[in-house]
Structure formats: C-alpha cells, structure tokens
RODO-2510 file (C-alpha; in nm, 4 decimals, decimal comma):
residues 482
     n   res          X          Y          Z
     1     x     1,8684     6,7326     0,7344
     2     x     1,9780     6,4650     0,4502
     3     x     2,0875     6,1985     0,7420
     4     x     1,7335     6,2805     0,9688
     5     x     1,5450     6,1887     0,6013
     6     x     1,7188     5,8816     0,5489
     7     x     1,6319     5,7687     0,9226
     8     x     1,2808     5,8056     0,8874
     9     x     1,2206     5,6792     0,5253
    10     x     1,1872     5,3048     0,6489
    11     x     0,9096     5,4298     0,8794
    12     x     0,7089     5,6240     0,5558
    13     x     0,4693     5,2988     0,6183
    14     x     0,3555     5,4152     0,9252
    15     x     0,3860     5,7699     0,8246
    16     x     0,1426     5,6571     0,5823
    17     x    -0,1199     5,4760     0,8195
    18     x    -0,1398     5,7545     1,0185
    19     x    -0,2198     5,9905     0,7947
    20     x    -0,5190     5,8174     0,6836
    21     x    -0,6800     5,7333     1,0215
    22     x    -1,0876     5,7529     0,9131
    23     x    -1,0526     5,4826     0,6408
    24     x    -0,8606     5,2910     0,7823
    25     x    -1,0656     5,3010     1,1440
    26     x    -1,3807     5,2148     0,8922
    27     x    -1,1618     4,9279     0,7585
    28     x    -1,0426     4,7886     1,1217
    29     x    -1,4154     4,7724     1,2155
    30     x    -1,5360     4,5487     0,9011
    31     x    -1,2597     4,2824     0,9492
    32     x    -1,3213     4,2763     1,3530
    33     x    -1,7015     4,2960     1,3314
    34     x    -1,7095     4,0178     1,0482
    35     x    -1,4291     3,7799     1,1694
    36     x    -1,4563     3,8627     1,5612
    37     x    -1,6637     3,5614     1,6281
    38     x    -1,3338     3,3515     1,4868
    39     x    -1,1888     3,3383     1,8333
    40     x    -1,4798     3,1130     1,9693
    41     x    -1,3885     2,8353     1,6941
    42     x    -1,1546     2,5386     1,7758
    43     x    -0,9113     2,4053     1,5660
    44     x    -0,9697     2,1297     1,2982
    45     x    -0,8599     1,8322     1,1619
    46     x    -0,7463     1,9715     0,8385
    47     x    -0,3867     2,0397     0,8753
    48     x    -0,3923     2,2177     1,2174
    49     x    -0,2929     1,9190     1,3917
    50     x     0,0530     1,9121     1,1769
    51     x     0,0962     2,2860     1,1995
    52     x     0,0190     2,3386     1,5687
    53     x    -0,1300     2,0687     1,7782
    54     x     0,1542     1,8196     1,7843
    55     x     0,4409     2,0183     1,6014
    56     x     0,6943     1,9781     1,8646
    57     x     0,8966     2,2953     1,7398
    58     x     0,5999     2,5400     1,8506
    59     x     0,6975     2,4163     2,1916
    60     x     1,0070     2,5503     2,2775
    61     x     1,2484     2,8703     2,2693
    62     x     1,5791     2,5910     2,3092
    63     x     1,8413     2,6905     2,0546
    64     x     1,8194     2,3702     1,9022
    65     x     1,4763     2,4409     1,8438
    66     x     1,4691     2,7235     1,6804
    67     x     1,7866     2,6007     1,4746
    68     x     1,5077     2,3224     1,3594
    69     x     1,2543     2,5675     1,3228
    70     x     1,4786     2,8023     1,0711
    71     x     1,5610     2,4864     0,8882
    72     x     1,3074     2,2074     0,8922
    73     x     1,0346     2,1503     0,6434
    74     x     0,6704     2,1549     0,7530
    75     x     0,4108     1,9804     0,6387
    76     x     0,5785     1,9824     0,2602
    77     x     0,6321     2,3529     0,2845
    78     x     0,9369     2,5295     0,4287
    79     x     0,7991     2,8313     0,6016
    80     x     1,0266     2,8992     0,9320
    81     x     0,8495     3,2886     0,9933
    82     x     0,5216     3,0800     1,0076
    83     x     0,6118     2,8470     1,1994
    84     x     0,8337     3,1408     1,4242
    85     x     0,4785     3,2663     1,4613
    86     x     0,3347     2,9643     1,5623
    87     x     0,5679     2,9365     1,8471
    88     x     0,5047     3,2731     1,9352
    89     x     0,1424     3,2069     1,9703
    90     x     0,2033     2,8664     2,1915
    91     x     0,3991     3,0895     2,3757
    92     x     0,0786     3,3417     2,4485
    93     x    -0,2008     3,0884     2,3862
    94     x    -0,0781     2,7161     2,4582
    95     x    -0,3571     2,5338     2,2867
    96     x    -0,6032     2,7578     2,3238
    97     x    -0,7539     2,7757     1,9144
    98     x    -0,8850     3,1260     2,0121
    99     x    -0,5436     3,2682     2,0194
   100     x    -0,4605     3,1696     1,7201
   101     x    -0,7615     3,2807     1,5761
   102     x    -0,7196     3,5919     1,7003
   103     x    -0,3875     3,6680     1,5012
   104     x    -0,5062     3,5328     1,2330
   105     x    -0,7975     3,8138     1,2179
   106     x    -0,4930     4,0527     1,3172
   107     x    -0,2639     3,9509     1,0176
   108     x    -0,5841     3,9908     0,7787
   109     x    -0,6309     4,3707     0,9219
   110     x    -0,2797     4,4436     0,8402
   111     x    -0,3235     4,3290     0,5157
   112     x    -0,6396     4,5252     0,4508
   113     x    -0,4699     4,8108     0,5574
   114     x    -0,1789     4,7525     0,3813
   115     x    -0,3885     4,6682     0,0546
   116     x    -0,5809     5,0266     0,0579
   117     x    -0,2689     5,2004     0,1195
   118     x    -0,1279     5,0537    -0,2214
   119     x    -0,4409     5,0926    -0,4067
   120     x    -0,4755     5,4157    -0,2744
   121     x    -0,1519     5,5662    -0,4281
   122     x    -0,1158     5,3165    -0,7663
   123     x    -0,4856     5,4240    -0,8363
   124     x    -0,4523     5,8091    -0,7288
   125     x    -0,8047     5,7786    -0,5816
   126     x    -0,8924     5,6852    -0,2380
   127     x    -1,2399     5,5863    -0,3018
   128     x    -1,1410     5,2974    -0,5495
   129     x    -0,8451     5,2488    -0,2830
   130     x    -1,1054     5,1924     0,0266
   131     x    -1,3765     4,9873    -0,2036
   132     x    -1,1219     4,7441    -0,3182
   133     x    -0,9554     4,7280     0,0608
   134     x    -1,3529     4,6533     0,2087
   135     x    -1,3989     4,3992    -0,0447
   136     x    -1,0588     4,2269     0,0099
   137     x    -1,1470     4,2338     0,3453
   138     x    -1,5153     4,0873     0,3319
   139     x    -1,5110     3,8917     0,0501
   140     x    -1,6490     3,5082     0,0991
   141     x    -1,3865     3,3568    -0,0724
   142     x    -1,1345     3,4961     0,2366
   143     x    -1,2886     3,3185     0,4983
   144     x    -1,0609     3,0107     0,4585
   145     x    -0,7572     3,1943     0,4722
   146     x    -0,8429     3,4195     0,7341
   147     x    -1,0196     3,1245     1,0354
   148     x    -0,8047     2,8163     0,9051
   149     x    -0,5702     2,8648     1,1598
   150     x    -0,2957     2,6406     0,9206
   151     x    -0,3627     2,9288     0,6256
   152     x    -0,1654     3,1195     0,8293
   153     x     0,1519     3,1353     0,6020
   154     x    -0,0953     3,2820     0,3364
   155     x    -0,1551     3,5777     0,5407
   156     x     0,1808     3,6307     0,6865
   157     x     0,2892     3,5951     0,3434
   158     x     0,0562     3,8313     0,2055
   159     x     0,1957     4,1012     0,4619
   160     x     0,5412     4,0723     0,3590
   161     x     0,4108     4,1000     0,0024
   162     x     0,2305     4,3959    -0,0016
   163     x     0,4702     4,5775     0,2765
   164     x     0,7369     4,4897    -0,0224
   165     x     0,5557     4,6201    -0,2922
   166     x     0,4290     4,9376    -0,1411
   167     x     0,7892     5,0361    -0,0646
   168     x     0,8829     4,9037    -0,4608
   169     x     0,6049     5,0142    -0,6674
   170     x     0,7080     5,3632    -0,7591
   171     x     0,8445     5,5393    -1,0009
   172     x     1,1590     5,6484    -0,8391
   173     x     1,2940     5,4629    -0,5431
   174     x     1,5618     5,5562    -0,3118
   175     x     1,8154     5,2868    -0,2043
   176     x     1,6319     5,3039     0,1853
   177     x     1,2917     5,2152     0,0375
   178     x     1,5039     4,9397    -0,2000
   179     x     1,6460     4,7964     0,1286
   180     x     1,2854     4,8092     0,3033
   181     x     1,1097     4,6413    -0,0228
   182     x     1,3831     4,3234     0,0126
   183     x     1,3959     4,3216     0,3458
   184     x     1,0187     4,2443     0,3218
   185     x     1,0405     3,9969     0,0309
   186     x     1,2659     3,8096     0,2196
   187     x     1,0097     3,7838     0,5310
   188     x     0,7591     3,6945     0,2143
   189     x     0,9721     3,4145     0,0910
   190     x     1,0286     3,2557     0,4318
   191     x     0,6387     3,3059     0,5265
   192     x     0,5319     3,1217     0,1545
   193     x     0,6554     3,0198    -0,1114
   194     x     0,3889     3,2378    -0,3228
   195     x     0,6203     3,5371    -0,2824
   196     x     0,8451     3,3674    -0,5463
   197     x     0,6127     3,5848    -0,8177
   198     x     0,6794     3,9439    -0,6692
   199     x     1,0101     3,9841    -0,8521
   200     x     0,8301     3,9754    -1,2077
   201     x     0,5227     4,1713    -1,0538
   202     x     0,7967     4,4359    -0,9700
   203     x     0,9309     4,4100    -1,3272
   204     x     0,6212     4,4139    -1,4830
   205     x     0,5644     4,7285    -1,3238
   206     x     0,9346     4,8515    -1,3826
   207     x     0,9016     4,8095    -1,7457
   208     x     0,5509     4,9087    -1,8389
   209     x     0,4542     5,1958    -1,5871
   210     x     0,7910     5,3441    -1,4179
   211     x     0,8717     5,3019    -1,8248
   212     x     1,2358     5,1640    -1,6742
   213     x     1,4596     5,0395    -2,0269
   214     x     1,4357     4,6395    -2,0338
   215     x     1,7698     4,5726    -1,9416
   216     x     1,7687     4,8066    -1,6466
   217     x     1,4174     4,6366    -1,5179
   218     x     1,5654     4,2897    -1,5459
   219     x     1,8906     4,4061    -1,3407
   220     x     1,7230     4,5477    -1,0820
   221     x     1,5295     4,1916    -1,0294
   222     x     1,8136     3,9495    -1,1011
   223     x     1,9181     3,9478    -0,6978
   224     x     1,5272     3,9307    -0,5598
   225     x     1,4947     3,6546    -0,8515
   226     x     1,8005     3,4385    -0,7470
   227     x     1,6616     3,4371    -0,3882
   228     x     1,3096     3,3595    -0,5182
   229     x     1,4845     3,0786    -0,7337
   230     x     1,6320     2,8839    -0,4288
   231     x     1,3006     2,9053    -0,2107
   232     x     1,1079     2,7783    -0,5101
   233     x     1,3699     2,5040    -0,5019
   234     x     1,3546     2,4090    -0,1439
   235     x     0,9656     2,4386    -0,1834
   236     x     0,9838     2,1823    -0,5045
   237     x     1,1857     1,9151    -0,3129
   238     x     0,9902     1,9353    -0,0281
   239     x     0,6679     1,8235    -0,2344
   240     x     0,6973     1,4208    -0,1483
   241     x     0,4181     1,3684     0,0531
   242     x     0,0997     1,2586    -0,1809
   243     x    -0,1186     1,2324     0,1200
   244     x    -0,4407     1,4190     0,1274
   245     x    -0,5844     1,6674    -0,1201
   246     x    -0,7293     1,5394    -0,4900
   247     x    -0,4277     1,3939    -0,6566
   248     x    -0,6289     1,2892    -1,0221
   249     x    -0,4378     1,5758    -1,1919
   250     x    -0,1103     1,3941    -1,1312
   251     x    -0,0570     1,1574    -1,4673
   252     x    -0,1534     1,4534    -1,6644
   253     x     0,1189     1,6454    -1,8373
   254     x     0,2005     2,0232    -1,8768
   255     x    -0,0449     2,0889    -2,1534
   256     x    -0,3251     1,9287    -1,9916
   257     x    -0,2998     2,0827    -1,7000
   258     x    -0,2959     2,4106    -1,8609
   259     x    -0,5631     2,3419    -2,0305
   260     x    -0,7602     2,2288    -1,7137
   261     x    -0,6100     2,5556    -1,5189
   262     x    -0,7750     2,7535    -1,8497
   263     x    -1,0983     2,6533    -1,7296
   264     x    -1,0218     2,7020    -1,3156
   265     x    -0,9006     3,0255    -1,3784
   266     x    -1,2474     3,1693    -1,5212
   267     x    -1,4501     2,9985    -1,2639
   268     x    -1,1796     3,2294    -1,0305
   269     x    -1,2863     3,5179    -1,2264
   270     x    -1,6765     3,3641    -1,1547
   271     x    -1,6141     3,3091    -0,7805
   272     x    -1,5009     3,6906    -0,7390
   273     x    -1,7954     3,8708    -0,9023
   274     x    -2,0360     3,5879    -0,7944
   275     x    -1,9553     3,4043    -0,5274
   276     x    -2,1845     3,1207    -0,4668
   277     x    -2,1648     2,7777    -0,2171
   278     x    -1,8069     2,7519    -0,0666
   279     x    -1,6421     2,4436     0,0140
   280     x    -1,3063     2,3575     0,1220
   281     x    -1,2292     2,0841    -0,1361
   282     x    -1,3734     2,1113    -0,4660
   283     x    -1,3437     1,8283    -0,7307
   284     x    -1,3460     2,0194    -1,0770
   285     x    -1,3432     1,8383    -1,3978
   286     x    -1,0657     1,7227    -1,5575
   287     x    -1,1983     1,4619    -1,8392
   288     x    -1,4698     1,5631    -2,1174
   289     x    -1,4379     1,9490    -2,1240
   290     x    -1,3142     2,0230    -2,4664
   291     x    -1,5629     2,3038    -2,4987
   292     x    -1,4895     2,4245    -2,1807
   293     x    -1,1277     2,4173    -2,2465
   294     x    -1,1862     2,6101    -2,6208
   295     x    -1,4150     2,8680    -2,4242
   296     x    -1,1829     2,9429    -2,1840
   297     x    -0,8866     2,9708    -2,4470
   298     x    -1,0751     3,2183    -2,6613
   299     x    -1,1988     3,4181    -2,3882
   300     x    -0,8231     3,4538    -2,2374
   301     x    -0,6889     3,5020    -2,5486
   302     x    -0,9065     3,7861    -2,6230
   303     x    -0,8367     3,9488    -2,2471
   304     x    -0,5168     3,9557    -2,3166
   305     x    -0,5170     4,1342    -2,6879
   306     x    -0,7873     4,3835    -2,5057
   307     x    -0,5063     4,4554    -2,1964
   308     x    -0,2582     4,4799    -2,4290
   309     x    -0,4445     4,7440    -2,6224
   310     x    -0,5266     4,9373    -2,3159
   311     x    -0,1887     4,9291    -2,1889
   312     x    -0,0701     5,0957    -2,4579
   313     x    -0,2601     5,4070    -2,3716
   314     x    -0,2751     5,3131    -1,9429
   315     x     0,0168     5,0886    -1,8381
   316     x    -0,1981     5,0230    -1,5120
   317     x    -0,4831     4,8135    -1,6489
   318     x    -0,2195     4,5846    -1,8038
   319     x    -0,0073     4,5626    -1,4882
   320     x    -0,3271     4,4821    -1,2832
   321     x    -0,3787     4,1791    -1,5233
   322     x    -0,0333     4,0681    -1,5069
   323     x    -0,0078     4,1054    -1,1683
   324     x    -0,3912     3,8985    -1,1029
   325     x    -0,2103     3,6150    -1,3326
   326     x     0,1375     3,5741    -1,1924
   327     x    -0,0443     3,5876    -0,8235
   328     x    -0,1977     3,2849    -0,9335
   329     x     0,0448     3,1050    -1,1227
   330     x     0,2206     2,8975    -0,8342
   331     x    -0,1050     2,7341    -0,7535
   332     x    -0,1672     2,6312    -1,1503
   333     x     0,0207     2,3247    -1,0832
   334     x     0,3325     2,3679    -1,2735
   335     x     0,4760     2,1638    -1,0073
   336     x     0,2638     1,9634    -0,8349
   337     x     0,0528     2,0323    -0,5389
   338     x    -0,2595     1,8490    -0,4239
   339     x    -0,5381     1,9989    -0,4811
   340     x    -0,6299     2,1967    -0,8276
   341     x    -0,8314     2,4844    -0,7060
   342     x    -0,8634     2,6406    -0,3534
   343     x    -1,0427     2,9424    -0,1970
   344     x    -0,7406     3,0549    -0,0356
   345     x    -0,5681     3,0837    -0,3948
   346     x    -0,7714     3,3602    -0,4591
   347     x    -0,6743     3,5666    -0,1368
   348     x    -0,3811     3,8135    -0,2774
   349     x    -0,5526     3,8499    -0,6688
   350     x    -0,8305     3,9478    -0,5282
   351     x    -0,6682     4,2642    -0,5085
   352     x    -0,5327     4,3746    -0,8171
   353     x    -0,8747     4,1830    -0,9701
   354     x    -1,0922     4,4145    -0,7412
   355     x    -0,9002     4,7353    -0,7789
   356     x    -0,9330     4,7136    -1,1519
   357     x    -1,3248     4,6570    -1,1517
   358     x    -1,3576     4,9600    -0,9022
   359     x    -1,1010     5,1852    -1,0956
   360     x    -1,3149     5,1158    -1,4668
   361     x    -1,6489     5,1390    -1,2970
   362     x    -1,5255     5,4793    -1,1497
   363     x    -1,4092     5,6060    -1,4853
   364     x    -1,7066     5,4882    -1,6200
   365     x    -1,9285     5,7226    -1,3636
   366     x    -1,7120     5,9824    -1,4210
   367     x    -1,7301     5,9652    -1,8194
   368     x    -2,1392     5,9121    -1,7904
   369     x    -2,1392     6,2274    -1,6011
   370     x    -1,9180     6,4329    -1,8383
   371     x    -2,0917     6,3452    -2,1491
   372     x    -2,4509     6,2751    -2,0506
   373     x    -2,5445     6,4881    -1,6997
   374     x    -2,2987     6,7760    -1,7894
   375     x    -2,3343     6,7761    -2,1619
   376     x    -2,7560     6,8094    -2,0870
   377     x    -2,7570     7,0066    -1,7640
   378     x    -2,4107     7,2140    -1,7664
   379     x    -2,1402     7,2190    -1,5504
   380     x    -2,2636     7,4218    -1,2751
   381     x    -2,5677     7,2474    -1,1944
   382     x    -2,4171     6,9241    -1,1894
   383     x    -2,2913     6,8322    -0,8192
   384     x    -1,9382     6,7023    -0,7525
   385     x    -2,0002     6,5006    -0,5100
   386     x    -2,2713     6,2831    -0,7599
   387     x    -1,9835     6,0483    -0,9392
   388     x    -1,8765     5,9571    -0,5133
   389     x    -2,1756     5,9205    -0,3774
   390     x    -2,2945     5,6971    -0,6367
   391     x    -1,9809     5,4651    -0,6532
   392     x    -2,0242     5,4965    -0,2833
   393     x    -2,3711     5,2970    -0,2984
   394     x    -2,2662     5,0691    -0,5398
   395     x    -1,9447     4,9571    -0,3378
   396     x    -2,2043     4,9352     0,0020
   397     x    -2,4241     4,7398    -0,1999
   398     x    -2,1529     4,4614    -0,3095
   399     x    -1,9720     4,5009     0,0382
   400     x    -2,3256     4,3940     0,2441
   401     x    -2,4161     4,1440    -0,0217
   402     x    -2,0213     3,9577     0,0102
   403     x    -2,0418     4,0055     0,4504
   404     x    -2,3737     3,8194     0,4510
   405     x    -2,2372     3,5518     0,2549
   406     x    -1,9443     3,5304     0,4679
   407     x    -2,1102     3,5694     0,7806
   408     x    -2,3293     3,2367     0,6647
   409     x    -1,9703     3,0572     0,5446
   410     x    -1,7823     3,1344     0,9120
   411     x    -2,0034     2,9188     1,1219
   412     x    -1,8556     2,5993     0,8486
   413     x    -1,5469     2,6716     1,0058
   414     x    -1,6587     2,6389     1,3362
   415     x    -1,4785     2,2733     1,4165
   416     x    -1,3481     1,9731     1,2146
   417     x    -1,6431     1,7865     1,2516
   418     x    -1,8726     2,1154     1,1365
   419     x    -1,6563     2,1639     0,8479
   420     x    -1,6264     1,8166     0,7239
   421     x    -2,0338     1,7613     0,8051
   422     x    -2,0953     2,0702     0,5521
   423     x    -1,7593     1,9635     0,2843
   424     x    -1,9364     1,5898     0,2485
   425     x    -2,2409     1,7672     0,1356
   426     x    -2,0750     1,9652    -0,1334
   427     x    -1,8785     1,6945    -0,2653
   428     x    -1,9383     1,3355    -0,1314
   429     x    -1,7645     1,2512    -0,4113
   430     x    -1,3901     1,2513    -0,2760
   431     x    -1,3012     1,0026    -0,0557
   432     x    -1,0338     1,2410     0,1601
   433     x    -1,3614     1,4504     0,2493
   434     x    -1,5019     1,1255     0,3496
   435     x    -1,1909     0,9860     0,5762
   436     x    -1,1758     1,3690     0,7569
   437     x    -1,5557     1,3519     0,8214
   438     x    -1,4802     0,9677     0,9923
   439     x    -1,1253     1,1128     1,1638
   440     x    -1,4011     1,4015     1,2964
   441     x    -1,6512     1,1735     1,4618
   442     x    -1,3595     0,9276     1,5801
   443     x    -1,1981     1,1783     1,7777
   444     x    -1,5600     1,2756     1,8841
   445     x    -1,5562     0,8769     2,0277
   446     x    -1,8202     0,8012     1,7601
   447     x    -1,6204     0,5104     1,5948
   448     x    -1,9439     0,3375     1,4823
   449     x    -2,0590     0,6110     1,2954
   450     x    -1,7384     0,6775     1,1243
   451     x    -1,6242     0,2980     1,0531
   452     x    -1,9745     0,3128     0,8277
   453     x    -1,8569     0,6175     0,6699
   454     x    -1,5316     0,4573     0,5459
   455     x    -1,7280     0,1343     0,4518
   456     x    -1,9882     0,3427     0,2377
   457     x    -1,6721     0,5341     0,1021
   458     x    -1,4682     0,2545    -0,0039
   459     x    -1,8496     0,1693    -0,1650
   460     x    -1,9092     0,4539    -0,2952
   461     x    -1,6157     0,7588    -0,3595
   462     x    -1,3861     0,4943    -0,6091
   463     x    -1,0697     0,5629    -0,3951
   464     x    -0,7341     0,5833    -0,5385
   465     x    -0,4057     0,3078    -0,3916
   466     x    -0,2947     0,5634    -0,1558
   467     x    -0,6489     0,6902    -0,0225
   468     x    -0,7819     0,3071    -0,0108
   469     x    -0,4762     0,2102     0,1990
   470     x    -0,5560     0,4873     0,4378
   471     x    -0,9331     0,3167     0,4568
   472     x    -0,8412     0,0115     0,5667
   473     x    -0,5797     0,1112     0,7606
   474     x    -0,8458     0,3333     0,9931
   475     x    -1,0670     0,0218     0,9520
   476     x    -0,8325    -0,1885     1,0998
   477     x    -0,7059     0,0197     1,3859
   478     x    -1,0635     0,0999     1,4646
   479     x    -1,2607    -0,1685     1,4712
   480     x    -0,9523    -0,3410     1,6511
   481     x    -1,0177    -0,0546     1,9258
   482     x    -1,3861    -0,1358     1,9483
***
C-alpha cells in the first residue's frame, strides 16, 4: 500500500488536473480563443532571428550538437531546455513561424492551468483560484510573452516554476513531492534564469506560513540556492553583448537605479489594474524625477509596514507581496540588462499580484454581506450563492475589458515590420526602434525608405557610440547595395 503511494505521488499533478476538468476546460477555451489567431503571424526581427532563424543548433539531433546546445550561451542567456525546445520545434515545424506559435499558446495553457491549480489550494477558494488563472491568462500585458516566439524561455520557465512550487508550497512535504519540486526548479533554471528567485519564494513561505523555525527554512533552501547561485553566475558572465535594448541606465550606480526601479515598479502596479497603450520598448525617465522617486518611496514604504501588519494576523497577504517583489527583482537591474522595463517582466507577478486583489475583494463581499445584508435582512433570507455570483460579474467584467485590449494588441505582433510600424509611434524617440523599423522595410526590399529612416534617426533620436556605429554601418552596406 505504502510503496503503490509513493509511485503515484509524482503524478498528484495530474491527479490534480483531472479532478478539476470544468474550470480548467473554461480556462483552455480563453487562452485558445484569444491567442488562436497567433499561428497565422510570422516571425520578427526582434530576436527571433538569433533564437530560431539562423541558430544553427535548432538544426540538428548530432551529438555534438546537442553537446553545444547543453552548453553554449544564446543570445547572452544560457537557456539549453529553450533552446532543446527550439530544436524540437524545427524538428516538427522547420521554419514555419506558425509552429512555433502554436507551442507558445500551448506552454501559456499549461501555465494557466498550472497557475489556478496553485491559487486554488494556497487561497482555499476556487473562485479567486479561476479569476486570477482567467486574468493571467487574458491579461494585455501577456501578449508579448505569449506570440514573441523568442519569449519563449519566459514561458517554459514559468512552467517549471509553478510545477515546482505547487509540489513545494505546503505545509508538510514528503521527500517524493521534495524530489518533484527540484526536479522542476532545475528544468526552471535551465529554461531562465528568473527561476534563480524561487528558493527565497519557498522560504518566504517556509518561514511565515508553514511557520517552519528560521534555521530549518534556510536549510531546506541552501542546496536549491547553491544551484540558483551558479546559474545566476553563468547568466552574469554571459551579459557582454551591449547591442540593442535602451542602455542609458548603464553609468548609473546601485542607488540610482533603485531609485529609478522605485518608480517602474508602481507604473507595474499601474499597468496591471489599468492597462493602457502597449509597446515593446518603452523609454521611462531616468533624469528629473525626484518627486517621482519620493512618491514612490513613501508609497512602498508604507505597503510594506501595511503587509507586515497583516501578516501578522494572515501570513498569506505578506507572502503574496514578497513573492510579487522577488518575481521581479532579476529584471530591476541589479546586474545589468538592456532594457529597464518590459511587458514580459510582468508575466509570473501577475499572479501572486492578481490572486491577492481577487482574494481581498472576495473577503470584502463576504464581510459586506455579513454585516450589512445579513445584519438587516437575517440569515435565512440572504442567498448563498449572492457573495459568488457577484464576484462572478465583477471578474467577467475585468476579464472582457483585459481580452478586448489584447485582442486589439495581437494584431502589433503580427510581423517585424507591423510591430516596429506601431513601436516607432509609441516612442520615436529611441533610435534601436528606429534601426528595427529600417532592418523591417530592408528585408521587405524597401532600402530607400529605410536608408531615410536611419538618416532622420541619426537627425533626430540623439544616438549613443554603439547605436550610431550600427547607423552608419547599415548606411554604408546599403546604399553600397543600391
């Protein structure tokens, strides 16, 4: 009996899908119905050619290959299961963009899935659990993970991550669902190095809900931690390219750019409750925002005295917080990466953001119910279905207003020279949106139209060494061609 047990516990995950077959089904239809279209849309000129189009190691099953593939850095990221999939995908697909597409969508229904399964059981309700998985799923700030076909390690990463924690987030854990949790981190680690945070979101939980003594919680983590220390290593020396991306951030030091990630982090917190225009570059300011700055600081400061207050008396709410911050705190910049603030940052916080909001607003019903409806009414003539249905609206309401702002985002993503068309309208400013909206009408055969583009930029955008060398570099090679 003991031995059959131990067997199936690595397969409790699938134990668990199946048992919840209507909201998940409901789930499964939002992401295919909203992101479906994805497999009509090409690849672009925004990293895709690195990742896929001419990366030799998608091209072949050779042992020396794949020895390559488990050891070479990408792109300034060492991510061999991403790449693994990549292959995989040539393999199916060749260069057909739709493929790729297509498990892209895939990997973002497992992760919905996987999402309202965790929410489900931290949050003991499966209303809050399906309302945060729909809006994690719909969400307009998803749609450049989920159709940039080079995001890929974000969602392959995510699924590692959140297979990992639902087998380490409990109270109690047996050493099979200890094995099954690393076993996952690992795939997380070699997907992304994001996953580098889900030993001290395991902690956090550890200490403050499982109530696990300090010394026992760090223990537990030191192994996990160790292997997160070497990826994060391999990740930092790999960071030597300064090509593309917004590199003004650079020269500034530690405090600045905490100061300036102050400030990006509440216009996150803006961009999840009210998500407005989209782009994939955004050029945020980094000069002249004292106020903003002192804003920010206060308002942070005082989140975290009110979480810490609430924790006390619901470990949860803090844990949520923790866990939205550390998500987010290997895209802040602590080491340097190109570009300050990204849609695709936001993908995995929007969880633990999102199941928060839905858990307070439900308590909220519930305790407007208890001490208005019931106190006025009584008890018996006070329906139990009222606190549901009404969260129920509420969640449809926010779920049809985020789909038809994603639905008018996807068609951005559409090709390179689509997306770069729309990006030079939202910020003209940068002269890397300017050189991929020339690279897009040159490989169009338009290399009129996109010498003038470079000419107005060098006018124009105020180009850094690196991105003015680039300029004339095109300029040359072009104009030689014509």
């Amino acid at each position: 009996m003991t031995s059959r047990k131990r067997v199936e516990l690595p397969w409790q995950l699938w134990q668990a899908v199946k048992s919840q077959k209507i909201p998940l089904v409901s789930l499964a239809l939002v992401v295919l119905v909203s992101y479906g279209v994805a497999v009509t849309f090409d690849f672009v000129n925004w990293d895709d050619p690195w990742y896929v189009i001419e990366n030799p190691l998608i091209k072949s099953w050779q042992p020396e290959n794949l020895q390559q593939v488990a050891t070479k850095v990408v792109t300034r990221n060492y991510a061999p299961l991403t790449i693994l999939s990549f292959l995989i995908d040539h393999t199916l697909y060749g260069l057909w963009a739709g493929g790729y597409h297509l498990t892209n969508v895939l990997l973002h229904l497992v992760n919905v899935v996987l999402a309202y399964l965790l929410v489900t059981r931290l949050s003991g309700n499966r209303l809050v659990g399906w309302a945060t998985a729909a809006v994690f799923a719909i969400h307009p700030v998803q749609v450049e993970t989920v159709v940039w076909i080079s995001s890929r390690k974000g969602l392959l990463s995510g699924a590692f991550i959140l297979a990992s924690l639902w087998y380490w987030l409990r109270k109690e854990r047996t050493l099979e669902q200890n094995t099954c949790g690393f076993v996952c981190f690992i795939g997380a680690l070699l997907s992304k190095a994001l996953a580098v945070v889900v030993p001290a979101i395991v902690f956090c939980y550890d200490y403050w809900v499982a109530k696990v003594p300090f010394r026992e919680a760090v223990k537990r983590q030191i192994f996990p931690g160790c292997c997160a220390l070497l990826l994060l290593v391999i990740t930092m020396l790999a960071q030597t390219s300064e090509l593309g991306g917004v590199r003004d951030h650079f020269g500034m030091s530690k405090l600045e750019l905490l100061s300036v990630d102050s400030v990006i982090m509440s216009k996150y917190v803006q961009m999840l409750v009210w998500p407005q225009t989209r782009s994939v570059l955004y050029d945020p300011p980094v000069t002249g925002i004292g106020g903003l700055v002192l804003l920010a600081v206060v308002c942070w400061l005082t989140a975290a005295v009110l979480f810490a207050r609430m924790g006390k008396r619901e470990p949860l709410i803090l844990f949520a917080g923790a866990t939205f911050v550390l998500l987010l705190l290997p895209v802040l910049n602590l080491f340097p990466i190109t570009t300050l603030m990204n849609d695709r940052y936001l993908y995995l916080p929007c969880i633990p953001f999102f199941g928060l909001l839905f858990s307070g607003v439900y308590q909220i019903l519930e305790r407007l119910k208890e001490r208005v409806l019931i106190g006025y009414y009584g008890r018996q003539r006070v329906s139990g279905y009222l606190v549901p249905a009404v969260f129920g609206i509420l969640v449809l309401a926010l779920v049809s207003r985020f789909s038809l702002q994603t639905e008018q985002y996807l068609g951005v993503w559409k090709n390179g020279l689509s997306l770069w068309q729309y990006t030079s309208r939202q910020v003209p400013q940068l002269p890397v949106v300017q050189i991929q909206l020339a690279n897009s009408y040159h490989q169009q055969g338009d290399s009129a139209r996109a010498v003038a583009i470079l000419r107005q930029a060098l006018r124009d955008t105020d180009p850094d060494r690196l991105d003015q060398a680039r300029i004339e570099q095109k300029l040359n090679d072009w104009q030689s061609d014509d």
